[in-house]
BALUMRO-792585 format. One record per residue (C-alpha): x, y, z; residue in one letter. Coordinates in steps of 0.25 Angstrom, whole numbers, padded with zeros to 4 digits, always signed. Layout:
BEGIN
XYZa
...
END
This chain:
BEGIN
+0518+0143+0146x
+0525+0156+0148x
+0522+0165+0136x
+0528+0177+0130x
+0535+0180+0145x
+0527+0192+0149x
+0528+0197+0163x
+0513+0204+0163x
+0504+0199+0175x
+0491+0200+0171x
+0477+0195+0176x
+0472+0183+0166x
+0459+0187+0159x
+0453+0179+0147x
+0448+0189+0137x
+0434+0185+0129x
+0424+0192+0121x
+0427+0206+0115x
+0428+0214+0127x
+0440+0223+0129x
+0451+0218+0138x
+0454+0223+0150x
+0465+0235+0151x
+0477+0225+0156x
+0474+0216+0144x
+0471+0228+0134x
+0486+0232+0138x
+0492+0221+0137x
+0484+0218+0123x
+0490+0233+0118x
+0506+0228+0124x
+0504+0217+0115x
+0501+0225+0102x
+0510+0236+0105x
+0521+0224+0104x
+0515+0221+0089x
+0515+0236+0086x
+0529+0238+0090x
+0535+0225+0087x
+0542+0234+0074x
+0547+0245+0084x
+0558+0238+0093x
+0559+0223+0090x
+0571+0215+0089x
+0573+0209+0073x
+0573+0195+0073x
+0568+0185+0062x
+0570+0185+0047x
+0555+0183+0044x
+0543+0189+0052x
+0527+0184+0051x
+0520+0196+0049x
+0506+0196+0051x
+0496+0199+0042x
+0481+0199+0046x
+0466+0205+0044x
+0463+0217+0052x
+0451+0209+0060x
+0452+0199+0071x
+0442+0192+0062x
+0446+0176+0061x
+0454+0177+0049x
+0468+0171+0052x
+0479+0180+0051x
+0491+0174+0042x
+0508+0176+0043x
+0516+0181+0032x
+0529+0179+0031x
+0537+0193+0027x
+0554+0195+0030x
+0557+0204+0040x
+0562+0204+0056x
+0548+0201+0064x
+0552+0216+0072x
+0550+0222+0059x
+0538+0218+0056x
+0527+0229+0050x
+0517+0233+0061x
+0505+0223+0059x
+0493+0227+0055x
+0483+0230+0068x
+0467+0223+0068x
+0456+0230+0069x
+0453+0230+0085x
+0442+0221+0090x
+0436+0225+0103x
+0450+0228+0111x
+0467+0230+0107x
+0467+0213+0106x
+0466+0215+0090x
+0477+0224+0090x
+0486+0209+0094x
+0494+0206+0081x
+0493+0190+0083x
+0498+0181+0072x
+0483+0174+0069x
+0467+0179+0073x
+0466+0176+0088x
+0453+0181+0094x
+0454+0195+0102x
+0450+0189+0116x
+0461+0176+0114x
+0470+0187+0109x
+0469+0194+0122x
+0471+0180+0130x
+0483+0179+0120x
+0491+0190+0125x
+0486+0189+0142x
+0490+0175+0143x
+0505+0179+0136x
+0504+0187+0146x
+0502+0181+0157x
+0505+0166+0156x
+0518+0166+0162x
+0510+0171+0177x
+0501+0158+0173x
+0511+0148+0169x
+0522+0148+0179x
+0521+0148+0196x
+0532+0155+0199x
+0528+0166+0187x
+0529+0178+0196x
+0544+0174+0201x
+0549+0173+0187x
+0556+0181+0178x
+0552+0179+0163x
+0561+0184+0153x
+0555+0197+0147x
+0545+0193+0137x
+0549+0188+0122x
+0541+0196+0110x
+0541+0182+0103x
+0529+0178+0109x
+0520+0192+0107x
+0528+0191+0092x
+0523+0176+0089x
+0509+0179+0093x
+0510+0191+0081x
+0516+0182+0072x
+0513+0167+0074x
+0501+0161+0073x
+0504+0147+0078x
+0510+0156+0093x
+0497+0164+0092x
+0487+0153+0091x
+0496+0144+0104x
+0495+0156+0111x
+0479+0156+0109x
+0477+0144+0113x
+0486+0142+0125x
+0479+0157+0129x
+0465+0149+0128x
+0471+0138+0135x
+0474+0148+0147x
+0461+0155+0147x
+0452+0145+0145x
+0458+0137+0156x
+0461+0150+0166x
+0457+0143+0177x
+0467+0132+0176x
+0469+0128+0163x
+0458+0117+0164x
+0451+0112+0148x
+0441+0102+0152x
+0430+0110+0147x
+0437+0116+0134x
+0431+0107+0123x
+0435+0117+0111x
+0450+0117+0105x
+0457+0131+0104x
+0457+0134+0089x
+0470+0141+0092x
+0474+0128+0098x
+0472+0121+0085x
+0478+0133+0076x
+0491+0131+0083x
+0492+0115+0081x
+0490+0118+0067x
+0497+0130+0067x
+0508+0121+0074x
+0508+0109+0065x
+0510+0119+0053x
+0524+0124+0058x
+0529+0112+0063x
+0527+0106+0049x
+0535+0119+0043x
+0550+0118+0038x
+0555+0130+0048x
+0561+0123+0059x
+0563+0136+0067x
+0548+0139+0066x
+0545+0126+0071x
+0553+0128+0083x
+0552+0142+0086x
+0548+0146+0100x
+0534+0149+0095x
+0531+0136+0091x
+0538+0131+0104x
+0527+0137+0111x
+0515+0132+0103x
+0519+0120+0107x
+0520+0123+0121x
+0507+0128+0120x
+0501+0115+0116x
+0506+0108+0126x
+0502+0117+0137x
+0488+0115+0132x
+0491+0099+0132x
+0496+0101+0146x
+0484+0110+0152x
+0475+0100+0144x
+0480+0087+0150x
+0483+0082+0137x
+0496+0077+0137x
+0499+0068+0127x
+0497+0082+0118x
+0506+0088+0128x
+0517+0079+0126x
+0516+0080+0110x
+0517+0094+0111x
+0529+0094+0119x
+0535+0084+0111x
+0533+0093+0100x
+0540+0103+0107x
+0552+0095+0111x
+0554+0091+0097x
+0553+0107+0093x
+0563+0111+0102x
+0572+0098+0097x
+0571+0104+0086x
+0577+0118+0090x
+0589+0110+0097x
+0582+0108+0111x
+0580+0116+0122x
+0594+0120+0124x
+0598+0123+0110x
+0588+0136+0110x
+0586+0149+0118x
+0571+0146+0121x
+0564+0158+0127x
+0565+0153+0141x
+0550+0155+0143x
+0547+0145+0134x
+0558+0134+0136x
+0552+0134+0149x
+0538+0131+0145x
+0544+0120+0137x
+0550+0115+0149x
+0538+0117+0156x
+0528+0110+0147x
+0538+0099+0147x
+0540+0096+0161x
+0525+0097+0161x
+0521+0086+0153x
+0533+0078+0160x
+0526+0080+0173x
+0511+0077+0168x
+0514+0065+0162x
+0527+0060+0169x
+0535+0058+0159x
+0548+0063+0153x
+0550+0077+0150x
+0554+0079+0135x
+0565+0092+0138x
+0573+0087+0146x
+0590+0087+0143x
+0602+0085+0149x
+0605+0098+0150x
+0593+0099+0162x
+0600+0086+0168x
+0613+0095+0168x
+0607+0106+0175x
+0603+0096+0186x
+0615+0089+0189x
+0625+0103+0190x
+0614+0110+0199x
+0621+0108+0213x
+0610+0103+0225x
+0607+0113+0235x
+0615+0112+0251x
+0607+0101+0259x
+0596+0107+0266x
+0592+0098+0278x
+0579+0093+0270x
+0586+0089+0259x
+0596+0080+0262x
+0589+0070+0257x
+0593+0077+0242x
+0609+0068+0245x
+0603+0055+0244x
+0594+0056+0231x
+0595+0057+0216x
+0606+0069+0213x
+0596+0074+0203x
+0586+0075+0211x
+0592+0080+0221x
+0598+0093+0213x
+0584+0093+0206x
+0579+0095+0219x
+0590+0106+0223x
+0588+0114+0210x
+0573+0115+0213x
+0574+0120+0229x
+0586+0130+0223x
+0575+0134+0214x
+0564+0136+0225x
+0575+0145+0235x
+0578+0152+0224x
+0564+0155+0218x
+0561+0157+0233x
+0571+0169+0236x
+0566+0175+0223x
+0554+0176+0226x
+0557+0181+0240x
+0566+0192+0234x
+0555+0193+0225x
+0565+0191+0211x
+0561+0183+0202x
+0569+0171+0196x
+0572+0168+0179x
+0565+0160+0171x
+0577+0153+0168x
+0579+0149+0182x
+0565+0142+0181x
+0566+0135+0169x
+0581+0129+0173x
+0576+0123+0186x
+0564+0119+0181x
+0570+0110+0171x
+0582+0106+0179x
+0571+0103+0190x
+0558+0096+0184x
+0565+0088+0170x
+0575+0082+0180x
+0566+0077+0189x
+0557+0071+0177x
+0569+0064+0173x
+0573+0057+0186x
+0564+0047+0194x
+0566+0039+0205x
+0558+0028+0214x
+0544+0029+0216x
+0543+0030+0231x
+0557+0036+0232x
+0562+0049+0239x
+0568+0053+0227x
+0556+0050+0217x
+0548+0059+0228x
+0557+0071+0226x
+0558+0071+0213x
+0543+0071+0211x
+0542+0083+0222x
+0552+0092+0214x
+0543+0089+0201x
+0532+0091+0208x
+0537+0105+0214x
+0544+0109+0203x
+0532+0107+0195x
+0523+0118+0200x
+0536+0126+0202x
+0539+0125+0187x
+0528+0119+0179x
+0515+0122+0187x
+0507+0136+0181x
+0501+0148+0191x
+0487+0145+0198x
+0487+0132+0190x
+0489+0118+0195x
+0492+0109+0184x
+0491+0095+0187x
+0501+0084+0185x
+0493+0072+0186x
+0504+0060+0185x
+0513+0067+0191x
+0507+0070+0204x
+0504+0055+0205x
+0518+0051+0203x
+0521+0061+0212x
+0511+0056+0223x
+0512+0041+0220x
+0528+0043+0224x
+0525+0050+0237x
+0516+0040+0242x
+0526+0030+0238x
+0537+0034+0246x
+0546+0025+0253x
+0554+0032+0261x
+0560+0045+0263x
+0574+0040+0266x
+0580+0050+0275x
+0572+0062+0270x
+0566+0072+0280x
+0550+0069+0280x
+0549+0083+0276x
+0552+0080+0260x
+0539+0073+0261x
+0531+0087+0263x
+0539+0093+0253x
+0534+0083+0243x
+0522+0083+0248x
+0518+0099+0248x
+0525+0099+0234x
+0517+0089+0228x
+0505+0096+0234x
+0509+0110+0229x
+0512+0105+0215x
+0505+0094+0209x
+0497+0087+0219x
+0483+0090+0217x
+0469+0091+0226x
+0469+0075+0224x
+0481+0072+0231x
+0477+0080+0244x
+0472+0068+0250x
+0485+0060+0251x
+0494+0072+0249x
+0488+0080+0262x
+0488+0071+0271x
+0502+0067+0270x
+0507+0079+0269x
+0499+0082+0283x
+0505+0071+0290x
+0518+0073+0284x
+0519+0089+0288x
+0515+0083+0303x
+0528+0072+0303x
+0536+0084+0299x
+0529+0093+0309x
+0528+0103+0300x
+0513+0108+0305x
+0512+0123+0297x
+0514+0128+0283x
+0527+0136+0287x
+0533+0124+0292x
+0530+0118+0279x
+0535+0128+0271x
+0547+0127+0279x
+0548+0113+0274x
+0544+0115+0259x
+0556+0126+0259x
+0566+0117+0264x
+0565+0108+0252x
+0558+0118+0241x
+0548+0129+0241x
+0542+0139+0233x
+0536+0149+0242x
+0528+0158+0233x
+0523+0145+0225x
+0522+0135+0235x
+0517+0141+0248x
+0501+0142+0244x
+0500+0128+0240x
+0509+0124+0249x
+0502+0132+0262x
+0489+0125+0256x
+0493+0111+0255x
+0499+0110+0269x
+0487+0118+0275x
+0476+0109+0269x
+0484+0096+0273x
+0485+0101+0287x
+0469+0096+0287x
+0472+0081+0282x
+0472+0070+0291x
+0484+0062+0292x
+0487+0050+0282x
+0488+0037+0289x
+0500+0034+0280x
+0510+0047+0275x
+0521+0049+0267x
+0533+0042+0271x
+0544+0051+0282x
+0555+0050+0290x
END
């Protein structure tokens, strides 16, 4: 999940022990405080009632508590500053004791999740960063300790957000379910739907999801829905835009993993599909008159996205968050919401755009997250085909190379290469070039695609021919 909307690019480290940090992150560490320090100099007055902090002066395990005191959250006193142990970490004002090497973590991953999180990162533009989040982590506990454990969750698992060896449960982890339960049970409905608790929920279920334990995942997003019912829906609310997206992000997850229904969808997002005009005909999509209109608009929305996203990126611009989330959902909840025959054209398509939209929306930087169910509905409808009816041959190498550059996995190479082999020949397309030719005239993002993509064709080159390929006219 995006965090706090910093633009900082800086190189992950896992800080441990009690050495000093290293210049980038002892700089970063002192921007953090001077927010703290200055917080009563030029801040924006807001809320009636304010948690100031009050604390021990060592970073000893003694928990810090919050007092309620009247008074706009801008205006509150300078806290006051711990003794400093071994480097400028325990200067950090945090709502409750977090050790000094996770309080370093803390603010690095803040920093730098949004570069982790998202594919396209480096060609979006993130609204400027909110002070809520730096503010929350001064002055609630239940924010702070999420934040510690997703933080452990990204460092322990650097090289892929892998747990099987992880026998130990994050005391953080289990001070922000109680922590949790606490304000939930609580008479202040705006508390318990504030963006802050929002979030800790989000937290939990990404640390479901990257565990594989979803049935936790969908509690946990069951919770959220019912939180966000609770402040009038998705539309009723201005959400920071970073985070209604990660909502819709970890709900389109689960969806995917699991094949089954997303819980945010409305009819609003059915509206923004039906009065989106389609794209003028190409010559390889002619087939887009004779199927489902909302498929066929889905599938326009997402190829306007990709020449759009492509000319940015040429013009080296960058394109809104906004525009991201909005054809994200248009995209992806429509195409969950519709289903046709297995075996069908249609049902085909609509899996390829899922499949592609995926990794476009939904898929984190440098790691492959797999969806098993999905990729095996996927693969079992391909296989199945019956007929193409009419459609150029060259739809089956787009389905193919999406899949391959999205969701299929090392374990599909053995069908997936072959056919995609014998299929480039049919078509004659005998160079990478001339398949990228192919994958642009459908859809096609260069600077996300063209590795994989480069790789995948190369390495099937090599394959032997399949007695039996995917069916082409």
């Amino acid at each position: 999940m995006s965090l706090e909307g910093g633009s900082a690019m800086l190189p992950i480290i896992i800080s441990t022990g009690t050495g000093k940090p290293d210049p980038d992150t002892r700089k970063l560490i002192r921007s953090h405080v001077m927010l703290g320090k200055n917080q009563g100099k030029s801040r924006r007055s807001g809320r009636d009632d304010r948690a100031e902090l009050e604390h021990d002066e060592t970073c000893n395990a003694k928990p810090r508590t919050l007092r309620k005191q009247p008074g706009p959250l801008d205006k509150r006193p300078p806290s006051i500053i711990p003794q400093r142990v071994g480097s400028e970490v325990s200067l950090l004002q945090f709502a409750d004791t977090v050790e000094p090497a996770l309080a370093v973590d803390i603010v690095r991953f803040s920093a730098i999740s949004k570069r982790t999180l998202f594919t396209l990162e480096r060609y979006l533009s993130f609204p400027k960063k909110s002070d809520q989040w730096h503010d929350l982590l001064i002055a609630d506990p239940i924010y702070l300790h999420g934040m510690a454990f997703i933080t452990q969750d990204f460092f322990d698992g650097l090289s892929g957000w892998q747990f099987e060896t992880k026998k130990t449960t994050s005391l953080h982890f289990l001070k922000t379910l109680q922590l949790l339960r606490e304000r939930l049970s609580l008479p202040d409905e705006q508390l318990k739907t504030s963006d802050a608790t929002i979030m800790v929920v989000l937290f939990l279920t990404t640390h479901a999801l990257v565990r594989e334990d979803f049935d936790a995942a969908k509690h946990h997003l069951r919770g959220l829905h019912k939180i966000v019912d609770l402040r009038g829906g998705m539309d009723t609310y201005t959400y920071d835009v970073n985070l209604k997206t990660e909502m819709y992000r970890s709900d389109l997850s689960i969806a995917l993993q699991s094949c089954t229904s997303p819980l945010f969808f409305d009819d609003t997002l059915r509206i923004s599909i039906l009065t989106t005009p389609p794209l003028s005909g190409h010559a390889n999509e002619q087939f887009l008159q004779s199927i489902d209109d909302d498929l066929a608009r889905t599938w326009s929305i997402m190829r306007r996205f990709c020449v759009l996203v492509n000319k940015a990126i040429e013009k080296q611009q960058r394109f809104s968050m906004e525009f991201f989330m909005e054809t994200m959902t248009s995209v992806m909840y429509r195409l969950l919401n519709i289903e046709f025959e297995t075996g069908s054209i249609a049902e085909a398509l609509r899996l390829g755009l899922l499949a592609f939209s995926s990794h476009i929306f939904l898929q984190w930087q440098d790691i492959r997250r797999p969806y098993i169910q999905f990729s095996a509905a996927y693969k079992k409808c391909l296989v199945s085909l019956k007929s193409l009816d009419g459609v150029s041959s060259h739809i089956v190498l787009w389905l193919l190379m999406a899949g391959g550059v999205s969701v299929f996995g090392a374990s599909d190479d053995e069908w997936l290469k072959p056919w995609l082999r014998a299929n480039s020949q049919l078509c004659k397309v005998r160079s990478w070039p001339a398949m990228r030719d192919v994958m642009e005239s459908f859809m096609w993002i260069g600077a996300l695609h063209d590795k994989p993509g480069k790789d995948l064709f190369e390495s099937a080159l090599l394959q032997p021919s399949p007695e039996v390929y995917l069916p082409s006219v």
